[in-house]
N, C-alpha and C positions, 0 to 999 in steps of 0.2 A: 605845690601848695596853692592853695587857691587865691585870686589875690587878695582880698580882704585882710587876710591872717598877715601879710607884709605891711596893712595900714595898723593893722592893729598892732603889731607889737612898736610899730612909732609912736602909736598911743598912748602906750602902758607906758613911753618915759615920762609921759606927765601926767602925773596921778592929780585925783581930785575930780576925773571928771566923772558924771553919772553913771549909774548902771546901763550896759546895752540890754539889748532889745532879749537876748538869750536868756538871761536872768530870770525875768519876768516868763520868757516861755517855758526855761526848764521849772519854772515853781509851779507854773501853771500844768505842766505835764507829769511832776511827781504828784500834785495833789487829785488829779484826772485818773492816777492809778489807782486809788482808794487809800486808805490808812489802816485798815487791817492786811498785810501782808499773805495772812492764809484766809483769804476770803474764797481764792480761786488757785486751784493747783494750774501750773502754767512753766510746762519742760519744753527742753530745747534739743534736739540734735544737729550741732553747725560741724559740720566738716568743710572741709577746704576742697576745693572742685581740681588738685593737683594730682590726682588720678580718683579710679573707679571704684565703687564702693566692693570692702572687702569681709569678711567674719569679722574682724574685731571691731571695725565699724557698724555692722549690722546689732552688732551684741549692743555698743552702748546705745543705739538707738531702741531698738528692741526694751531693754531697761528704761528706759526714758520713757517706751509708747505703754508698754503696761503699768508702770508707776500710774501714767495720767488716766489710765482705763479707769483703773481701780478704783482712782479719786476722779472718778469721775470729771477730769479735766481735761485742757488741752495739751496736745503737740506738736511742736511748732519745728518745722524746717527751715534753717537758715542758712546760709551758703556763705563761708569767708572767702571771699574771691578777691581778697587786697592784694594778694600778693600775684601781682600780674605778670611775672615771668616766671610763673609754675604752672602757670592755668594749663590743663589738656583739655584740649578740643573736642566737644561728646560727652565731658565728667560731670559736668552740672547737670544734665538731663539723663545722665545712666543713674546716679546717685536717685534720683527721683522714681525715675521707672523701676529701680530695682527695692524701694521702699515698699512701691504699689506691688511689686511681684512677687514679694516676701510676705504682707499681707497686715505689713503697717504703717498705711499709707499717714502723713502729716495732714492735722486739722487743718495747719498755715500752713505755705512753703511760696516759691516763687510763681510754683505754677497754680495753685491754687487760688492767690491771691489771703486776703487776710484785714483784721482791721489793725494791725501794728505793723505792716507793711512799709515801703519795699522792702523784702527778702532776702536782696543781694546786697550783701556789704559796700560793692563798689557805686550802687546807687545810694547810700546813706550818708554820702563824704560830709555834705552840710552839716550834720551831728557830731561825728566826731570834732570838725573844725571851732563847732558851739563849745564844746566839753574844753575843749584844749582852751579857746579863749576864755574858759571860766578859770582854769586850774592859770593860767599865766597872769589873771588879772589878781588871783589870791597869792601869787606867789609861788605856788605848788607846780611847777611847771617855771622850765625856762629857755631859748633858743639856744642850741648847741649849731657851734659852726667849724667845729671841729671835721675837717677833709677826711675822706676814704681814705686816704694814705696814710694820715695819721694813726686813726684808727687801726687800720694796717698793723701799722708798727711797735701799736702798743700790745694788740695781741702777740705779735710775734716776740716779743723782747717778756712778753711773761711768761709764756713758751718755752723759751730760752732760758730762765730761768726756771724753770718746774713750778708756774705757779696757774693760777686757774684764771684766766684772763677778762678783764672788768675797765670798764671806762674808767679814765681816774676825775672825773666830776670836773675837769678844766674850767668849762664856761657856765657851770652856775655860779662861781662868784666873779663873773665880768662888773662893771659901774654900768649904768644905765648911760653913761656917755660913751663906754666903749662896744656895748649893744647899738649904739646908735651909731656908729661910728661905719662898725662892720655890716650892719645891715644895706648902708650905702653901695659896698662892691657885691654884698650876699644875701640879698632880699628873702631868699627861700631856702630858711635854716630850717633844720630838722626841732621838732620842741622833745624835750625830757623833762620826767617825772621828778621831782625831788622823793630819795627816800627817807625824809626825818621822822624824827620820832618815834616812838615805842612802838610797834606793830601788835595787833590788838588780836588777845586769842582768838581761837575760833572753833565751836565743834563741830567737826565732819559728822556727818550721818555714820558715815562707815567706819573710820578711822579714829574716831573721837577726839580731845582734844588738841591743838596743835598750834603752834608759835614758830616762827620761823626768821629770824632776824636777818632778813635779805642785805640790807644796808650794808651787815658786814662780810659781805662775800661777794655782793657783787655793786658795780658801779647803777649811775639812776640810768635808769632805761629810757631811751627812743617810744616817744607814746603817739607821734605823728612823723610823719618823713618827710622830708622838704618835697614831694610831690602830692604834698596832701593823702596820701594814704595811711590810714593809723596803722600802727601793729594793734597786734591780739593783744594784747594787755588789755589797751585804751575801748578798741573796737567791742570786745565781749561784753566791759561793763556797762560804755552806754548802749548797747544792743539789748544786753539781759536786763538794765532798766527801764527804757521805753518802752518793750515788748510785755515787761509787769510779769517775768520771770520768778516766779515763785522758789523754784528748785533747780539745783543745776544736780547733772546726775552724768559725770565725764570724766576720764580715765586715770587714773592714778598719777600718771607720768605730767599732772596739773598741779597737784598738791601744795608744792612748793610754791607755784605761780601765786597762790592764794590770797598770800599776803600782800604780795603788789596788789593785787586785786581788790583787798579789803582797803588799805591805804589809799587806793584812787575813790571808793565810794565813801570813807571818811571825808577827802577834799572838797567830792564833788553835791557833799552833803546828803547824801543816798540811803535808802535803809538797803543793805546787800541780802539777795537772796540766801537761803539754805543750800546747804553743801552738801554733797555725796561722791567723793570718790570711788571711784570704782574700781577694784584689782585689776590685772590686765593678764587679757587672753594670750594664752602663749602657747607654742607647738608642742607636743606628745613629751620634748627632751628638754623642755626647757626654755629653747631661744627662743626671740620672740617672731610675731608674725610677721612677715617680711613683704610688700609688693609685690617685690620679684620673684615671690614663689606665684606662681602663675593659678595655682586652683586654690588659688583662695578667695578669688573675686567671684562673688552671688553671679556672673555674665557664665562665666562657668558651670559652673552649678544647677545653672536655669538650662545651660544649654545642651547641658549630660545628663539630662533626667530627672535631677534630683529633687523631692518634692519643698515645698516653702517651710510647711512645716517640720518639715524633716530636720531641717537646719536649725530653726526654731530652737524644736527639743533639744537638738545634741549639744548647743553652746550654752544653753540654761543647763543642761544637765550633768554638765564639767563642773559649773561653778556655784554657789553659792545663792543664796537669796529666799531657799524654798526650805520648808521643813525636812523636806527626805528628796532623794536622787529617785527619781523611776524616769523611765522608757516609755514614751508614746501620748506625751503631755499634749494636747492639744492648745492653740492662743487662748481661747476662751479659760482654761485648765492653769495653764499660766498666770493669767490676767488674775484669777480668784485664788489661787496659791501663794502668789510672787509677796513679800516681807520683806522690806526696806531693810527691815534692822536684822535684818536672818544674812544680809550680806557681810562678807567677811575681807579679811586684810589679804588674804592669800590668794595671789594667780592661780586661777582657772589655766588647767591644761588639757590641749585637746586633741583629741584621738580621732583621726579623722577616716582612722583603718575601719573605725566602725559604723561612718554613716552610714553605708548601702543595707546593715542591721536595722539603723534606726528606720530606714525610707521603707525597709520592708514591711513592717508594722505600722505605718502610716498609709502606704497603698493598702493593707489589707484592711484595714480601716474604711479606706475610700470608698471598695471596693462592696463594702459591706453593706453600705449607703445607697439606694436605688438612683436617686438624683446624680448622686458622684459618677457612679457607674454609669451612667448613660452620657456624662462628658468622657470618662476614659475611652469606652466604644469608641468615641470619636476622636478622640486622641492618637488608636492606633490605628484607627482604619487608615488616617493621614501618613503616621508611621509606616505600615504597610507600603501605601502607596510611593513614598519616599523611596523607602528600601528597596526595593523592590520594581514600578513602575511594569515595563511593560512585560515582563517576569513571568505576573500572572498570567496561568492560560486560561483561569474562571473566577470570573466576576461574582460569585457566590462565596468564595474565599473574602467577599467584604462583605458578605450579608450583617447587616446587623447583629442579628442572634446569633451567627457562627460565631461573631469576634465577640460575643458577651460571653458565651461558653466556654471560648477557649482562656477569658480571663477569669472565671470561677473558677476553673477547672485549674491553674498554675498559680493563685492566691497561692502565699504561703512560701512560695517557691523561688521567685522573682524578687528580687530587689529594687527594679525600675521597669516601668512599662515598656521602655525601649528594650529590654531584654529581650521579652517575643522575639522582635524581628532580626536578634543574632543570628548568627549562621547553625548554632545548635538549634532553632527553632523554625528555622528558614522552610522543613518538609512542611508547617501548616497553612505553607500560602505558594508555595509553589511545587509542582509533583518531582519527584526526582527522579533520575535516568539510571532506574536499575533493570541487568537482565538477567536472562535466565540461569548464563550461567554462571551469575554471582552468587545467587539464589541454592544453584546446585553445587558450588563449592563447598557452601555450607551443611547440606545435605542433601544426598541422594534420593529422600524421599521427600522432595518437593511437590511433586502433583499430589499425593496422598495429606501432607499436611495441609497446602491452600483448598484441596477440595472438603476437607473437615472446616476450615476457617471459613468457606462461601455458605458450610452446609448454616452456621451461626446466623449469618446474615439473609438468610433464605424468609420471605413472609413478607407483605410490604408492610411499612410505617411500622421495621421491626426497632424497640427502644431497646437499644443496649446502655446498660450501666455499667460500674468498675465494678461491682460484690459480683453481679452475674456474669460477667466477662472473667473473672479469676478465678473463677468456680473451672466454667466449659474449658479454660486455654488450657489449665491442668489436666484437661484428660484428653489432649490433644496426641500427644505420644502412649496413649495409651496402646499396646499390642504393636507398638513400631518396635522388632528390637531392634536393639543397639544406639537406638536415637532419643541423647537426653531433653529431659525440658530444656534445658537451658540453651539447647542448641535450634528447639523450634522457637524458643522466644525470640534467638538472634534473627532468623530468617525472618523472622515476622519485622521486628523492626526494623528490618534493613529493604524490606519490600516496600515499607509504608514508608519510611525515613531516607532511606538511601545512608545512614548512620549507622554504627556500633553500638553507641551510649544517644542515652536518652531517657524522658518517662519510661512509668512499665508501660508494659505495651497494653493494655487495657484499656488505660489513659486515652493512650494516640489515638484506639478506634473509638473513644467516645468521642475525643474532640473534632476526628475527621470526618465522623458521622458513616455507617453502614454505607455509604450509594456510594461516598467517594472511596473508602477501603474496599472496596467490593472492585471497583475501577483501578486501583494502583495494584491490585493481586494479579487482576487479569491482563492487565498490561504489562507486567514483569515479566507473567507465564509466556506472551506471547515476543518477547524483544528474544 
């Protein structure tokens, strides 16, 4: 607790004296937000930096960044980092890089800076301390010096009893001489909220009306901790009020919190922003999403191929918000579709068997796009060179226009760019070590079939296509008997592929190009 808040609550035993310096600054800082409350739409994404961001984190931020699109406002990134022995080391800044990698980056955040700034909760402690010594000087607020041990064993003995465990309000009715008393050995009490009074409806965006009489089910809550760090209660409301938080738009598993929440902006004399709970994403069966399930964090996802958009669409398109469900929504698509009030009460579940679906129709999209396509080129030539390195025996296997080809040519096919460079794809970048007499296991009339296949590629700057290549491969066993098509197709793909399975083979000699198929023929003939 910082020390001030120890002088002050010596102060508060003798009332009468002036208002402090806070008073005056919080009046001066609510009327600094303006008096029209929807002048300026103004959404928050605050997650806690106690690991890395995951899908259901992405979703309510996601919601939150196109709500402010729409209305043309902002969104702001905040980072609750009170709670400092959960912190991971890396969370605060993957949370950020993977907002920007997703392709919704925050107007405000820590790294951006901002004018309602700083960002990080553990640098706003002043604030909270201000809130607290307003709510103690009305009353609304009092020091608890009630021990970990007790507390303890207050849970444990309701426990023990089968009941749902709650402060029992001990030290808010202490005498101001026994506050003073204890303060002498325990300078740095933890402060708590009082819950009196009627708690004031509220209608949710989503949920609509909703009352929730916290008082009688649970004991007043810890609103600052004797290290001076607030809980979430304390921390959200004066955050979402300085900041001139229009809309909160945060996860269902809040709802109840609300009402503390509404009752601390009562005390602290606040207009409380608009509400919107949000259902919660939950897995394909049901349970819900879990850290520990490990592909569910965007670090994943980014790291397996998967496009941003990709992700985008699939977790909007489990749940709610849009008039109709379709496939291949673009942000922009989103941004102009997305209805506040089209959101519904029901979990969103999500089926994650079918991103590599969604991604494929977002690459084909990409793909479609001249500009796009000229970043993928570069995408896997890199790929390529990964997979692969010194592999290649020819540096024309990165030509530009070869790898633009051979991504037109597998559009449709592919799920993730990184597919290419699987091992079923591996003959378009490196030659395989087939011989002859693989070639003539398969049939006997090998010289006869590849010298019809060279007769194909005979002519220079000969252009072969797929229509005209499946025309001539069909009449390649023409007058062979005994030898079916199907068996010169194998020979073929396994000359060019060193594979079984694969594209047709028409495919392969368009993508390989005439000069190199004409090379891997002859070079089989001759192993």
């Amino acid at each position: 607790m910082p020390p001030h808040m120890a002088v002050l609550l010596k102060r508060l035993l003798h009332p009468g004296r002036s208002p402090t310096a806070l008073g005056r600054l919080m009046g001066r800082r609510e009327a600094s937000l303006g008096a029209d409350p929807g002048a300026a739409v103004r959404v928050r994404f605050a997650p806690s930096p106690t690991g890395f961001l995951h899908l259901g984190g992405l979703r309510t931020a996601l919601y939150n960044y196109i709500f402010a699109k729409k209305h043309q406002g902002s969104f702001i990134l905040r980072l609750e980092d009170t709670d400092q022995t959960r912190l991971v080391p890396g969370a605060a800044e993957d949370i950020e890089d993977m907002l920007e990698w997703a392709g919704v980056p925050p107007d405000e955040s820590p790294r951006r800076g901002g004018p309602a700034g700083p960002y990080l909760q553990s640098q706003r402690l002043a604030l909270y301390a201000q809130a607290a010594e307003a709510l103690l000087k009305s009353g609304a607020a009092y020091p608890c010096f009630c021990s970990p041990q007790r507390l303890e064993l207050l849970k444990k003995e309701a426990l023990r009893n089968r009941q749902t465990p709650r402060y029992d309000n001990r030290c808010r009715s202490l005498s101001q001489a026994q506050v003073a008393q204890k303060l002498a050995t325990d300078p740095k009490p933890a402060i708590r909220f009082r819950l009196d009074g009627e708690v004031p409806a509220f209608q949710d965006l989503v949920y609509g009306w909703n009352r929730h009489e916290v008082a009688s089910v649970e004991g007043d809550p810890v609103i600052l901790k004797s290290d001076g760090f607030p809980t979430y209660h304390l921390a959200c409301v004066v955050d979402d009020h300085h900041m001139g938080i229009s809309h909160v738009l945060r996860g269902s598993e809040w709802l109840v919190s609300t009402a503390k929440h509404l009752l601390l902006y009562q005390a602290l004399g606040w207009q409380p922003p608009h509400f919107a709970h949000l259902p919660l994403l939950l897995n394909r069966d049901g349970s819900k999403l879990s850290k520990r399930q490990g592909d569910i964090f965007l670090e994943h996802f980014a790291a397996t191929g998967f496009l941003p958009d990709a992700l985008l669409d699939i977790i909007t398109n489990c749940g709610s918000g849009f008039a109709e469900n379709q496939m291949g929504r673009t942000l922009p698509e989103l941004i102009t579709q997305f209805d506040l009030s089209r959101v519904t009460c029901h979990s969103a579940l999500l089926d994650l068997e079918k991103l590599p679906e969604f991604n494929r129709l977002h690459l084909r999209r990409l793909v479609g796009d001249e500009t796009q396509r000229c970043q993928l080129v570069g995408q896997l030539q890199a790929l390529v060179e990964e997979a692969f390195g010194s592999q290649l025996q020819d540096r024309e296997m990165l030509d530009p226009a070869y790898v633009e080809r051979i991504i037109l040519l597998r559009q449709g096919h592919i799920c993730r760019l990184r597919d290419l460079v699987s091992p079923a794809y591996s003959y378009l970048w490196t030659r395989p070590v087939v011989g002859r007499a693989q070639l003539g296991a398969i049939s006997e009339k090998v010289d006869i079939i590849a010298k019809r296949v060279l007769g194909l590629l005979e002519g220079p700057g000969t252009n072969l296509t797929q229509d005209m290549l499946n025309g001539e491969l069909k009449k390649l066993s023409d007058g062979l008997e005994g030898i079916k098509h199907s068996n010169v197709m194998k020979l073929l793909r396994v000359a060019l592929s060193g594979q079984q399975q694969g594209p047709p083979v028409a495919e392969m000699m368009v993508s390989l190009g005439p000069k190199e198929v004409r090379e891997r023929i002859q070079k089989a003939l001759c192993s």
